[in-house]
C-alpha positions, 0 to 999 in steps of 0.5 A: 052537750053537757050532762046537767049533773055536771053542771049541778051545785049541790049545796044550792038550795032546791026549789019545788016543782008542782009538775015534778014527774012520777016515776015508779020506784023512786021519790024525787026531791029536787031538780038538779039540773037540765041541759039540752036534751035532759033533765036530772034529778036527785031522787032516792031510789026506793028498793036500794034506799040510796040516793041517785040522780035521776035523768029523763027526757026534759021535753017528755012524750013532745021529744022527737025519735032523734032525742029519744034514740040519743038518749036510749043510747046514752043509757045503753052506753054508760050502762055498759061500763063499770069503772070506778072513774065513769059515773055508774048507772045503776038501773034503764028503764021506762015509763009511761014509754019514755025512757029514764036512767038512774045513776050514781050521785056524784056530790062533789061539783065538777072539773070545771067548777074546781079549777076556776081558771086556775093552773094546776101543779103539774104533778096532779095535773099529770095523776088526773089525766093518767086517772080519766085515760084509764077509764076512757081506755076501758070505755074503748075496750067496750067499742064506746067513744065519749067525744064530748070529754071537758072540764064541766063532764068530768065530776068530783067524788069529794066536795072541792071545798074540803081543802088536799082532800083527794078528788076522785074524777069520774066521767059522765055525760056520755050522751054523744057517745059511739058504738063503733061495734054498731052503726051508730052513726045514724044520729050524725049521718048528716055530718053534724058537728056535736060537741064542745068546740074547745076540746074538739079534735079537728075531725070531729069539728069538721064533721068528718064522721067516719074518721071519728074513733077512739083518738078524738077522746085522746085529743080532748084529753090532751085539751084537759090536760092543757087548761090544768096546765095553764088555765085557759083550753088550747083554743078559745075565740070569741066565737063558736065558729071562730074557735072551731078555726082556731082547731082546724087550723092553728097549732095550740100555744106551748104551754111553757109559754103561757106557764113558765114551770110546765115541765118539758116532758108533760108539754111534750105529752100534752102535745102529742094528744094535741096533733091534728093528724090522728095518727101523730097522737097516741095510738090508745088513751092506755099508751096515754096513761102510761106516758103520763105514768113515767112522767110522774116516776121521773123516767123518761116519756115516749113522746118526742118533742116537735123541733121548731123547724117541724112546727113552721113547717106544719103551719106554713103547709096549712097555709099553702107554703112549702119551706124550701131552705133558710136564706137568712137570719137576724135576731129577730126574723128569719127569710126562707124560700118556700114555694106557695100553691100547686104552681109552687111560686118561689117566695120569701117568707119573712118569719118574725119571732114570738113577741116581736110585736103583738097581734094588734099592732101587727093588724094596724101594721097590715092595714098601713101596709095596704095603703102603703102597697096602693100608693108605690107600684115601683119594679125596685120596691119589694112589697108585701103581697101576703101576711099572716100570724103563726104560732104567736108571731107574725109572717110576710110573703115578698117577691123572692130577690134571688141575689142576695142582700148587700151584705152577703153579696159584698163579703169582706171587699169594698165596693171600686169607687164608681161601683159605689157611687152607681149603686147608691145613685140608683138607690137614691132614685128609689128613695126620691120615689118614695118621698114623691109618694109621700113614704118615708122608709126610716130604716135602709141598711144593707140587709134592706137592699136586695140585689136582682139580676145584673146587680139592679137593687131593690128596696125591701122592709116597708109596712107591715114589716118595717122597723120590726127589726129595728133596735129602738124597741128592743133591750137587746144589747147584743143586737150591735148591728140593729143599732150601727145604721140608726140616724142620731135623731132616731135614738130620741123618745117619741123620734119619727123618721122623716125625709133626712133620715133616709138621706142619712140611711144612704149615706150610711150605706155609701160608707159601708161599700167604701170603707167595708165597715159600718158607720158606727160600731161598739161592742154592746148596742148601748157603746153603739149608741153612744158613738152615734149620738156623740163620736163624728164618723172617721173620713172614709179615705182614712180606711180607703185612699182611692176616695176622693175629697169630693166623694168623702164630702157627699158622704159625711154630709149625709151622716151629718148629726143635726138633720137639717145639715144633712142634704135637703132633698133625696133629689139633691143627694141625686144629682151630685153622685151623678155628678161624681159616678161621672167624674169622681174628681169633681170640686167639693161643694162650696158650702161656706159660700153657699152659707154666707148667701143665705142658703145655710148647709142645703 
């Protein structure tokens, strides 16, 4: 609910009413403004001779007992405080048997009108808030909470147009106000969600009334304090419903993120009075201004900042998980194991990084994900059961592959020969699984291939995940090991992976178990790059002499430049590990006649 004084423009011209009331003892000029429940005038008060804003009941004597007991509660309340930062009422009364107030005309528009969606320097941000906490503290000192604070209820002494001119706010609108010394709760008894869903605290947007008190108006201050910071309240859907979601259940963006100048310090303020949990928020909105207080003389603040580890875990608990350890880390995500539900499911939590990708195309990778999960029903496929978005990254939950992944479960040794062989052979199959789907993976590594009981390997990073770890869409010249598994083709604009890349992939992996070092390395991704682009690999039995001629063939053939020199088909790739896992010594290949009869490299 907004007061209509707040929503005033004083320097509109003012239009004529034929039916404007009559009341006793003052003279109305104009309409000011009305809201839902009241209407506001400016009228000069006759005995005081001074103008005022006048407030009645817009519906008159048709309002019903709800509407008039809020507004008698309203009037009773403000009336209650002086305060040179809460508008003052100057005089309750009624007539006719409606009730009327009179209050202190405040000329100078309102918060919301001044900011404009414009940050705010962060120093006046800070004065303006530790200036509303005072006057919200003596409000509490007398058993009143507003629970409806914003920009638009928050009016300016002076005109926002006069330039540095200081602005005095005042609070306003207490028509939503509670007595706590009172039962007050009468008028939202039945759980009634009332007020501004931006600036709402998550007990309030849930209609938990008896836990509505005084940190509901710390939290909104917190809201304010976070749209002066950056522009834009913490949360803010497309719709009502959508933004009391977002309050009951997501964490507010820091505001560092969207405002790379917003001081650590008041970030950490702002966020303490953003908690969910009331009592994670300051304990008084006078502990409030005095935080604020040090932040402004440079001394340190109470609040202590939420490391990154605590913020995953609060939003993984309002999702069901519980995070157990980290089971390992990239550049660009991070697993862990969690437990999910009151049977408490291991799972894997795949947790990508702020800007790995954005919201929409992370929906369009979910959506392929579904359709990739309907076609593939394969016990050594790892699939997505679940993805979500927290804290401006996305998440994936998979099936929990205890084992590790090839890279951490090989260390520094190499793979015995026939070992090597057996497990590419049955990663072959997988893949010769998916191209009969229709799938093309385009991105097997060795931290893609989990391994399961008895060492079967699984075959992990399909949609929506798939390729958000990849280097081809990132400048990270750090990331050499994102680069060292990427087949040539990819490396071209607009390259797409098809059959070949993944012949490549296994081949890449193949190299890696026998020669215990990746096909390619660099000390930057750009060197990395160049040397699949341009450098042949160096034979594996150079770095292994128990690789035999026709096992190093297979292999190099796999990692052949041009695709169409590689192997044709998984299948074929297939059939000849069978054939060298059961006898590594078997002939090479006879390619050059192969060639001569018209087959070329397949």
């Amino acid at each position: 609910m907004t007061d209509p004084l707040a929503t005033g423009d004083w320097s509109a011209p003012t239009r004529a009413d034929p039916e404007r009331p009559v009341v006793p003892g003052y003279e109305i000029h104009s309409e000011l403004g009305r809201g839902g429940m009241g209407v506001v005038y400016k009228a000069r008060q006759e005995k005081h001779d001074r103008f005022v804003a006048l407030k009645l009941l817009r519906d008159g004597a048709l309002a019903g007992p709800k509407d008039r007991a809020r507004f008698r509660a309203e009037a009773e309340a403000a009336s209650r405080l002086q305060h040179p930062n809460v508008v003052a009422v100057h005089e309750v009364g009624t007539y006719s048997g409606l009730p009327y107030f009179a209050m202190e005309l405040v000329e100078g528009g309102n918060l919301d009108q001044h900011l404009r969606g414009q940050p705010q320097p962060a120093p006046r941000a800070a004065e303006l808030i530790r200036t509303l906490a005072t006057a919200i503290q003596h409000a509490h000192d007398f058993q009143i909470v507003h629970r409806d604070l914003k920009p638009s209820n928050i009016l300016l002494s002076a005109d926002p147009t006069t330039g540095d001119a200081p602005l005095v706010p005042k609070v306003s609108d207490f028509g939503l106000a509670k007595r706590l010394d009172s039962d007050s709760t009468v008028l939202t008894q039945d759980g009634a969600v009332l007020g501004t869903a931006s600036y709402m605290a998550p007990e309030q947007a849930a209609g938990r009334v008896r836990e509505i008190g005084p940190a509901v108006d710390i939290y909104a201050l917190g809201a304010v304090l976070y749209e002066l910071l950056t522009g834009q309240p913490p949360f803010r859907g497309e719709t009502w419903n959508e933004t009391v979601d977002q309050v009951l259940y997501d964490e507010p963006v820091a505001p560092s993120r969207l405002r790379a100048d917003v001081p650590r310090e008041l970030e950490t303020i702002c966020l303490k009075c953003l908690e969910k949990d009331p009592t994670r928020r300051y304990a008084t909105a006078d502990a409030l201004a005095s935080d604020l207080g040090r932040f402004l003389r440079g001394a340190p603040v109470v609040a202590v900042p939420i490391n990154e580890a605590e913020r995953l875990a609060r939003f993984a608990a309002r999702d069901g998980f519980q995070i157990v350890g980290e089971i390992g880390r990239g550049p660009r995500s991070v697993v862990y194991r969690a437990q999910f539900g009151p049977a408490k499911q291991v799972v894997a939590l795949k947790v990508f990084a702020p800007g790995v990708c954005s919201r929409e195309e992370w929906d369009a990778r979910t959506a392929r994900g579904g359709q990739q999960a309907a076609a593939l029903s394969h016990p050594q496929v790892v699939l997505v059961h679940r993805t979500g978005w927290w804290d401006g990254a996305p998440f994936a939950v998979m099936d929990l592959v205890p084992h590790g992944n090839l890279t951490t479960l090989r260390g520094e040794k190499r793979y015995p020969l026939r070992d090597a062989l057996h497990l590419v052979a049955q990663l072959t199959e997988i893949v010769c699984y998916l191209h009969r789907q229709g799938i093309v993976h385009g991105n097997l590594k060795p931290t893609n291939v989990l391994l399961a009981a008895d060492g079967i390997p699984r075959v992990a990073d399909f949609q929506p995940t798939a390729g958000l770890n990849s280097a081809l869409t990132f400048v990270d010249d750090q990331d050499v090991p994102g680069v060292a598994y990427l087949a040539p083709e990819l490396l071209e604009p607009r390259a797409e992976a098809r059959l070949h890349t993944d012949v490549y992939g296994l081949g890449a992996i193949l190299y890696e178990l026998l020669t215990n070092r990746p096909v390619a390395s660099g000390s930057t991704a750009i060197e990395t790059r160049d040397t699949i682009r341009s450098q042949e690999p160096t034979p594996p039995s150079s770095f292994n002499p128990e690789v035999t001629p026709g096992v190093e063939q297979v292999c190099m053939r796999c990692l052949r430049k041009d695709p169409w020199r590689r192997y044709p088909r998984a299948y074929d790739l297939l059939l000849r590990l069978r054939q060298l896992h059961d006898d590594p010594n078997t002939p090479v290949e006879p390619w050059g006649l192969r060639r001569r009869q018209g087959h070329g490299d397949s």
